[in-house]
C-alpha positions as CSV (number, residue, x, y, z in Angstrom):
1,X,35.2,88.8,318.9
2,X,36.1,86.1,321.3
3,X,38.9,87.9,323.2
4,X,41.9,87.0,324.9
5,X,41.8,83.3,326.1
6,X,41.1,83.0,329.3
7,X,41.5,78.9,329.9
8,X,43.8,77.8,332.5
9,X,44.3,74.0,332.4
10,X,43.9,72.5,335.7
11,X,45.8,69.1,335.8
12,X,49.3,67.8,334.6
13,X,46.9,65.7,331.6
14,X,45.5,69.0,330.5
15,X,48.7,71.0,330.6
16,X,50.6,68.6,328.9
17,X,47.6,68.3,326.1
18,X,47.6,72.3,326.0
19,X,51.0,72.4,325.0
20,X,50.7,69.9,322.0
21,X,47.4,70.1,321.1
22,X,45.4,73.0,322.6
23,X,42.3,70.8,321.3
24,X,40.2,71.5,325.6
25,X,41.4,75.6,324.8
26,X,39.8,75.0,321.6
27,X,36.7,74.0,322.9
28,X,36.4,75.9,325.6
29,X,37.0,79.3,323.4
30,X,34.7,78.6,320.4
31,X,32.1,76.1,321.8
32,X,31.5,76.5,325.5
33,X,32.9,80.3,326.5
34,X,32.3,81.7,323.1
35,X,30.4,85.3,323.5
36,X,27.2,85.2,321.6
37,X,24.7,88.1,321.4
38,X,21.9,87.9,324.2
39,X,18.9,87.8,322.0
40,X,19.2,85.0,319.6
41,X,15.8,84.0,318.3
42,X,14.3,80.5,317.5
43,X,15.7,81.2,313.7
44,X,19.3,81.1,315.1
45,X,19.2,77.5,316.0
46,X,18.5,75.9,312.5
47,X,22.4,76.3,312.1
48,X,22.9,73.2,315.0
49,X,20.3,71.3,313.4
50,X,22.1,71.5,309.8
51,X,25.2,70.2,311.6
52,X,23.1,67.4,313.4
53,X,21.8,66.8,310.0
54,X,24.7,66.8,308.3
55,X,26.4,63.9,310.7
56,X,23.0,61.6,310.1
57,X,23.7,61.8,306.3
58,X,26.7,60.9,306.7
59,X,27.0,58.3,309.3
60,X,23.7,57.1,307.4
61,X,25.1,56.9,304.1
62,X,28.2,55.0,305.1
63,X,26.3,52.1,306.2
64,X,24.0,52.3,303.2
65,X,27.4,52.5,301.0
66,X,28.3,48.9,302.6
67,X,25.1,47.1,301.3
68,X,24.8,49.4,298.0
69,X,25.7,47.5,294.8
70,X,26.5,50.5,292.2
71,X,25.2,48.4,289.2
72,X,22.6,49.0,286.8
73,X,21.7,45.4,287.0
74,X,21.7,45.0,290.5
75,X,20.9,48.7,292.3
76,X,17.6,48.6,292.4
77,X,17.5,45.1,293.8
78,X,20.1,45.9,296.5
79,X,18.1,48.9,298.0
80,X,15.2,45.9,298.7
81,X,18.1,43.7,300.1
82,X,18.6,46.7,302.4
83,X,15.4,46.8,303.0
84,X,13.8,43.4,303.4
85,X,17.5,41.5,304.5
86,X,19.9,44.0,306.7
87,X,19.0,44.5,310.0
88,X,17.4,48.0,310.6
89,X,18.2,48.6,307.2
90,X,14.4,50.2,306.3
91,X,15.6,52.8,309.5
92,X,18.8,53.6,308.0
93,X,17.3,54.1,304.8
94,X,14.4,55.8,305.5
95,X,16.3,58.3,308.1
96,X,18.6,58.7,305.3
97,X,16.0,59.8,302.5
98,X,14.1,61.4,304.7
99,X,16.9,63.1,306.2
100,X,17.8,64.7,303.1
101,X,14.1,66.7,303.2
102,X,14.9,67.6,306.8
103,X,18.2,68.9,306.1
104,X,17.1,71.2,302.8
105,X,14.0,72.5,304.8
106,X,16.1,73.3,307.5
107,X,18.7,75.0,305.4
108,X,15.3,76.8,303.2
109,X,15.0,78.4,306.7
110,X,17.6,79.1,307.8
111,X,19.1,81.1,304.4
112,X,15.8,83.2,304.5
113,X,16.5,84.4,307.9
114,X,19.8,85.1,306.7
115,X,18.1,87.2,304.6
116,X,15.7,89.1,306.7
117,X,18.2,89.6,309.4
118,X,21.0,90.9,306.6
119,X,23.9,88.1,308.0
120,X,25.4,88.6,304.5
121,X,26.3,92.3,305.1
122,X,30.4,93.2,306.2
123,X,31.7,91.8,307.7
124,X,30.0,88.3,307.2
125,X,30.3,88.4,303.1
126,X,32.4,85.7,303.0
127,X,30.2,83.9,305.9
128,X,27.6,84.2,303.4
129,X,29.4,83.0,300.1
130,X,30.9,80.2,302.3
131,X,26.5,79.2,303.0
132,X,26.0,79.4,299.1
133,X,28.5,77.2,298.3
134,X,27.1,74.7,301.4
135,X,23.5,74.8,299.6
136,X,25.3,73.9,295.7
137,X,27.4,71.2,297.4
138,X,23.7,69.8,298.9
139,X,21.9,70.3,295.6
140,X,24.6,68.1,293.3
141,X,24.8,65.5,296.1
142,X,21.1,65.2,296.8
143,X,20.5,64.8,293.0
144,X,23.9,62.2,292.7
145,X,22.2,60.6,295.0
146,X,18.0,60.4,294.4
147,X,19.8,58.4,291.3
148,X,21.0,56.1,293.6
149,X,17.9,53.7,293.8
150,X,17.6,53.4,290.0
151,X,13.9,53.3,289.8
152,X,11.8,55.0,287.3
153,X,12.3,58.3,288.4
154,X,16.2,57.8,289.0
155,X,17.1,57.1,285.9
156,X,14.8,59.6,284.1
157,X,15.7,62.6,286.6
158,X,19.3,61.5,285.7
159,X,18.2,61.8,281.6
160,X,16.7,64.6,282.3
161,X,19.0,67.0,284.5
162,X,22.3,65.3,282.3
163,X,21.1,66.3,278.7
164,X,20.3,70.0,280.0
165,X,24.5,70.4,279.4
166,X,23.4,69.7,275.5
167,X,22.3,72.5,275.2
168,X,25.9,74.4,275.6
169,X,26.9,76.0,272.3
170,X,29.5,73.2,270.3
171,X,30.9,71.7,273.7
172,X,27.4,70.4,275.3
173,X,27.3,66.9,273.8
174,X,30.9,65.8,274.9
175,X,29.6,67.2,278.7
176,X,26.8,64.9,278.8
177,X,28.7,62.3,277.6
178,X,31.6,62.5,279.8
179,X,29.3,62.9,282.7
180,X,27.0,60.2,281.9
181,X,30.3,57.8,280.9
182,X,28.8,56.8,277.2
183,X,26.1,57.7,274.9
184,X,23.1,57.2,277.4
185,X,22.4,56.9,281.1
186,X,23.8,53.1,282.2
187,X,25.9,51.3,284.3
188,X,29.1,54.0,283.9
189,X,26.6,57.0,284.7
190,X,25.7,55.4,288.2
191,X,29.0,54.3,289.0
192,X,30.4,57.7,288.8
193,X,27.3,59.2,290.6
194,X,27.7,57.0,293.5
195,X,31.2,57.9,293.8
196,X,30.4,61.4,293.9
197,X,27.4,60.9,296.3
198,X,29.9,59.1,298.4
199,X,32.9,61.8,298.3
200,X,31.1,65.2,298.4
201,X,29.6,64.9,301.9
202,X,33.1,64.8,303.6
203,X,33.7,67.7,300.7
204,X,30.7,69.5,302.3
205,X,31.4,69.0,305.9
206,X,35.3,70.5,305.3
207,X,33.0,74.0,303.9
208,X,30.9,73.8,307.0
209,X,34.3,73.5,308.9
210,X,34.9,76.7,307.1
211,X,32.1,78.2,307.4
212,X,31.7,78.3,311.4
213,X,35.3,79.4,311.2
214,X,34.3,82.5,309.3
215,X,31.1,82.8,311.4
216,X,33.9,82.2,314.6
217,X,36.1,85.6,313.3
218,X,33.3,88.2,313.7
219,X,30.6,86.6,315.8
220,X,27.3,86.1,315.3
221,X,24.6,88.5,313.7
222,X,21.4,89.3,315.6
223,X,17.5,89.7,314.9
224,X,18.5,93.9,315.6
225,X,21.5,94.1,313.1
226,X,23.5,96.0,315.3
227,X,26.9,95.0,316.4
228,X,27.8,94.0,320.4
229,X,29.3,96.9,321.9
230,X,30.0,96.3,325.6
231,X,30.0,92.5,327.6
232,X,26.5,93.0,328.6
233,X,25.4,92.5,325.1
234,X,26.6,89.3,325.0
235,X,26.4,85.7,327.1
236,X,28.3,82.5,326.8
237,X,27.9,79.9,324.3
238,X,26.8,77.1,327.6
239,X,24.7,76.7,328.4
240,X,22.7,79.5,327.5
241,X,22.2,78.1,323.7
242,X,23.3,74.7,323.9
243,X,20.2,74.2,326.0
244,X,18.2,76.3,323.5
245,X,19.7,74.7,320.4
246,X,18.7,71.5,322.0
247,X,15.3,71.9,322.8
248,X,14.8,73.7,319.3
249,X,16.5,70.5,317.6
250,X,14.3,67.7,319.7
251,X,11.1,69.6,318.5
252,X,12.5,69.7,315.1
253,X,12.9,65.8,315.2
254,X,9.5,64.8,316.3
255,X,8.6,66.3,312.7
256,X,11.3,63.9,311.2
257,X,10.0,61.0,313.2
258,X,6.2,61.6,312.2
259,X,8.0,60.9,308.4
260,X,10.0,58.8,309.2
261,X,8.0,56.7,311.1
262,X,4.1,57.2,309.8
263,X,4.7,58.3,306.1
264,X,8.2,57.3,304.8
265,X,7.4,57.3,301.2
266,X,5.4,61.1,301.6
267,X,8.1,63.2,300.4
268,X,9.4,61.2,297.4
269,X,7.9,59.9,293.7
270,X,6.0,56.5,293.5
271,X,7.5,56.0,290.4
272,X,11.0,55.4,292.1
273,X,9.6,52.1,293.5
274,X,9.1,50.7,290.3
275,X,12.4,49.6,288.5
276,X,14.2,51.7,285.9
277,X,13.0,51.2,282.5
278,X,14.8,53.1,279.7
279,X,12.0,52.6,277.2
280,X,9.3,53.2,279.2
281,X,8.9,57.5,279.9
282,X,7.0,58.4,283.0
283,X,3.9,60.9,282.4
284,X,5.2,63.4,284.4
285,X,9.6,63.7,285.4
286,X,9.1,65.6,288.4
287,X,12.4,66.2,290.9
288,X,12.3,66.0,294.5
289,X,10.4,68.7,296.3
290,X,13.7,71.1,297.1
291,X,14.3,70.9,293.7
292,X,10.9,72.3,292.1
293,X,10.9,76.6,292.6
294,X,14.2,75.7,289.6
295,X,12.2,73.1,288.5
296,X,9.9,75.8,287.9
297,X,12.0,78.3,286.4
298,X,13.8,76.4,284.3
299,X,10.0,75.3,282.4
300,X,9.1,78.8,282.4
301,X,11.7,79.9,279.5
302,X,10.7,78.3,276.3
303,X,14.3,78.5,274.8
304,X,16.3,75.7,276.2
305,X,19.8,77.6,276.7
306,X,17.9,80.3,277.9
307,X,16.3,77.9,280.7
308,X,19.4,76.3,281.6
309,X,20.7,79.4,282.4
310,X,18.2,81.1,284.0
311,X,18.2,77.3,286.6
312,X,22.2,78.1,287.1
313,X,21.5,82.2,287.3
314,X,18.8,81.4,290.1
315,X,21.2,80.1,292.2
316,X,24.0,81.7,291.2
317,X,22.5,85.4,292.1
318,X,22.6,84.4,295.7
319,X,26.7,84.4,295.3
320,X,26.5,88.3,295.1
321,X,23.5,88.9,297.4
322,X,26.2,90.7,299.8
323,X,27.0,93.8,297.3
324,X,23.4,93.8,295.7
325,X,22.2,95.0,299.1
326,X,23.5,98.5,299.2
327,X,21.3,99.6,302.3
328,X,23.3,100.4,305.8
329,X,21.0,98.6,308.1
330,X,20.7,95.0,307.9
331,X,17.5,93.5,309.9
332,X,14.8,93.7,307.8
333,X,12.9,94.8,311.3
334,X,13.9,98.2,310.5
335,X,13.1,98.0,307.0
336,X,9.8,98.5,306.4
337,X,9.8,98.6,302.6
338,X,12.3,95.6,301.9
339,X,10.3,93.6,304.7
340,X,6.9,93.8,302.5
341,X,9.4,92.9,299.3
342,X,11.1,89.9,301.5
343,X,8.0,88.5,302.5
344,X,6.8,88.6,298.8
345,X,9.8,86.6,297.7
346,X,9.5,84.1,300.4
347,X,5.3,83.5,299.1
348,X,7.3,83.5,295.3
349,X,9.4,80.6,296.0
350,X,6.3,78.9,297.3
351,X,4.5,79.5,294.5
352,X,7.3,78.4,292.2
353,X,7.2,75.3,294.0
354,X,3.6,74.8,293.5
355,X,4.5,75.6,289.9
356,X,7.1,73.2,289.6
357,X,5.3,69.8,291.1
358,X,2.1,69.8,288.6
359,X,2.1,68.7,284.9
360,X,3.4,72.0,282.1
361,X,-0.1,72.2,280.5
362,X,-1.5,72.5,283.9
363,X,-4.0,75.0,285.7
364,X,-4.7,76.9,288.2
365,X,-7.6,74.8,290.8
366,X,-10.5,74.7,288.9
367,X,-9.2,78.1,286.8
368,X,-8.8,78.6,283.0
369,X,-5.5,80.5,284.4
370,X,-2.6,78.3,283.3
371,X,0.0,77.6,285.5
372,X,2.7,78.4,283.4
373,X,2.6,82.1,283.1
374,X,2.0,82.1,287.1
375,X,5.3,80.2,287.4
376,X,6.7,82.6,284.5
377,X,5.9,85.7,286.6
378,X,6.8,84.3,289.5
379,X,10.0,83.4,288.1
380,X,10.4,87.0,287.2
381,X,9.5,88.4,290.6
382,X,12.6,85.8,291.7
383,X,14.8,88.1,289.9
384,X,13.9,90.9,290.2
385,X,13.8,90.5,294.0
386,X,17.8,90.6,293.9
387,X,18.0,92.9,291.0
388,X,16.6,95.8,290.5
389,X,14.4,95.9,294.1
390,X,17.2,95.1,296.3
391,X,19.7,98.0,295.3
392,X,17.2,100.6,294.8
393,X,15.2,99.5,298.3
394,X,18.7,99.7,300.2
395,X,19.4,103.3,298.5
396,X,16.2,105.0,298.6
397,X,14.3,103.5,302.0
398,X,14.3,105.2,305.1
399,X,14.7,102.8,307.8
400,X,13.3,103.1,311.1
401,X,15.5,104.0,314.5
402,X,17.8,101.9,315.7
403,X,18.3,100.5,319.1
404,X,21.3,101.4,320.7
405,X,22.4,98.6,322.3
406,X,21.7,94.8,322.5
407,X,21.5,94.8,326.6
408,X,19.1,97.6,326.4
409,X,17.1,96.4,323.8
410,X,16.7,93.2,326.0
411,X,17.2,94.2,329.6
412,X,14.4,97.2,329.6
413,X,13.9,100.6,327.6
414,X,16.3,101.7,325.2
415,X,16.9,105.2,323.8
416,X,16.6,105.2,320.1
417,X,19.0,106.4,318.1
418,X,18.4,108.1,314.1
419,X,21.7,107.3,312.5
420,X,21.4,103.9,309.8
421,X,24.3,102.6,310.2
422,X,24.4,99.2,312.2
């Protein structure tokens, strides 16, 4: 999409640079010059926020890693050295936990508009697959490392999530004990854990590399699902959305600040300030708050195996969410029937989160209606959503006109045209 190059270097440095390591052509093609359709929304910048938040985590975690003592004995005490002791170190920590809830809202966001705007349809499958296997990478690493602080909840999560693997016909109690390094959850289960925590981020920045690559090969999708057609359609990279991705990503870090700052402790379990206790059972083991729509799920299925693998179906679907959408148009703005379904799923996954944070004998407000049939039908509807609705919408809806052109749909009055393909 990006064309022929059209960077001329402009010094001996640069020309010497160009012909060893084009690293300023680089640049200049995919960051600065790159052609990006004209009528990105607000939803299109959540991508430059997931990288910003990816390099906190990161630059975040290393420092936390030098003061971090991976020892049953001593981990809980050395996140209160960090936080009492190391200079700044509440900061670091606290932009770091919190960080983690920025980063997974932003991504919630950004994969639903994915969704409503069809980026998963050809040519942007792989784009797609390439985001799926971003969000896995940040589930394990977020749970490798909520274990991290070994309080209360740490170590039971880590109980928890580990002996699910039991459940595995013949072969599931060798997996938990190979992944917890012994019989039970000790000093071998976090040292493996915060190894992983520590390794997987550099594992999940190398996808992201990937992943702008295969966003870099076909260009961008749009809020009209229609492909650029003419230069008009289209405007450079700079400053036209590094200014907007800016702006977007300042007002999305005075909401990390207000946690950060005013209610650090808001988004995670008061149990995980209290040390880890293997013989004492909190009432309620409930994950962190990304974690609870498969939280929810997972409770809903009385039969263990069954629940394990409806938690690892739920996020596997969204793997082949590019050839279980078999209509030709891809934003949902021309959609009217998968729009209504789309906007039912988003309110489902709310609900299942609702679901997933209260106690399993639970009801609903001041109801007789228990909460876990609500989570079971929801849990249904999350399903269902991908298969059967999503096939037989894309076959069987009409969708509206379509623009016919980006420029025009911008610039002034466009002529509408009938045909559904994008």
């Amino acid at each position: 999409m990006s064309g022929p190059s059209t960077y001329q270097p402009k010094t001996a440095f640069t020309r010497w640079l160009d012909e060893r390591l084009p690293i300023i052509r680089f640049t200049q093609e995919h960051l600065m010059a790159f052609p990006t359709p004209r009528n990105l929304n607000v939803w299109y910048s959540f991508g430059g926020i997931l990288a910003f938040f990816l390099g906190l985590q990161i630059a975040t975690g290393i420092v936390l890693a030098m003061h971090y003592t991976p020892d049953a004995a001593r981990a809980f005490d050395s996140i209160e050295h960090i936080m009492r002791d190391v200079n700044s170190g509440w900061l670091i920590r606290y932009l770091h936990a919190n960080g983690a809830s920025m980063f997974f809202l932003a991504v919630y966001i950004h994969m639903f508009r994915g969704l409503y705007y069809g980026s998963y349809k050809a040519p942007r499958e792989l784009l797609w697959i390439l985001g799926v296997l971003i969000y896995a990478l940040m589930i394990l690493t977020a749970f490798l490392g909520y274990t991290l602080p070994w309080g209360q909840m740490s170590l039971w999560a880590a109980t928890v999530i580990t002996s699910l693997f039991s459940a595995v016909p013949g072969i599931g109690q060798p997996i938990v004990e190979w992944l917890r390094g012994g019989f039970g959850v000790d000093n071998p289960t976090l040292n493996r854990f915060f190894s992983l925590h520590y390794l997987l981020p550099f594992v999940l920045a190398g996808v992201v590399a990937l992943h702008i690559w295969a966003l870099h090969v076909p260009g961008n999708n749009n809020p009209l699902g229609i492909d650029v057609k003419s230069p008009r359609d289209t405007v450079p990279f700079h400053p036209y959305y590094t200014v907007k991705d800016l702006f977007y990503l300042s007002c999305f870090l005075i909401l990390f600040s207000v946690f950060v700052f005013f209610a650090p402790d808001a988004l995670s379990s008061p149990d995980n300030a209290e040390r880890a206790n293997p013989l004492v059972t909190p009432p309620e083991i409930v994950p962190e708050w990304y974690f609870l729509p498969y939280y929810a799920i997972l409770r809903s299925i009385p039969n263990k195996l069954m629940g394990v693998i409806a938690l690892f179906g739920a996020l596997g679907v969204l793997f082949f969410v590019p050839w279980l959408d078999w209509s030709k148009v891809r934003s949902a703005r021309f959609r009217p029937v998968y729009k209504q379904f789309f906007w039912l799923f988003v309110a489902d996954c709310v609900i299942l989160g609702y679901v997933g944070a209260h106690p399993v004998d639970a009801t609903l407000l001041n109801t007789s209606i228990p909460l876990l049939w609500i989570g079971r039908i929801a849990a249904l509807y999350y399903f269902a959503f991908f298969f059967p609705i999503m096939p037989l919408v894309g076959k069987h809806e009409k969708p509206n006109p379509l623009p016919d052109s980006i420029a025009n749909s911008v610039l002034g009055s466009a002529p509408q045209r009938s045909e559904t393909a994008p």
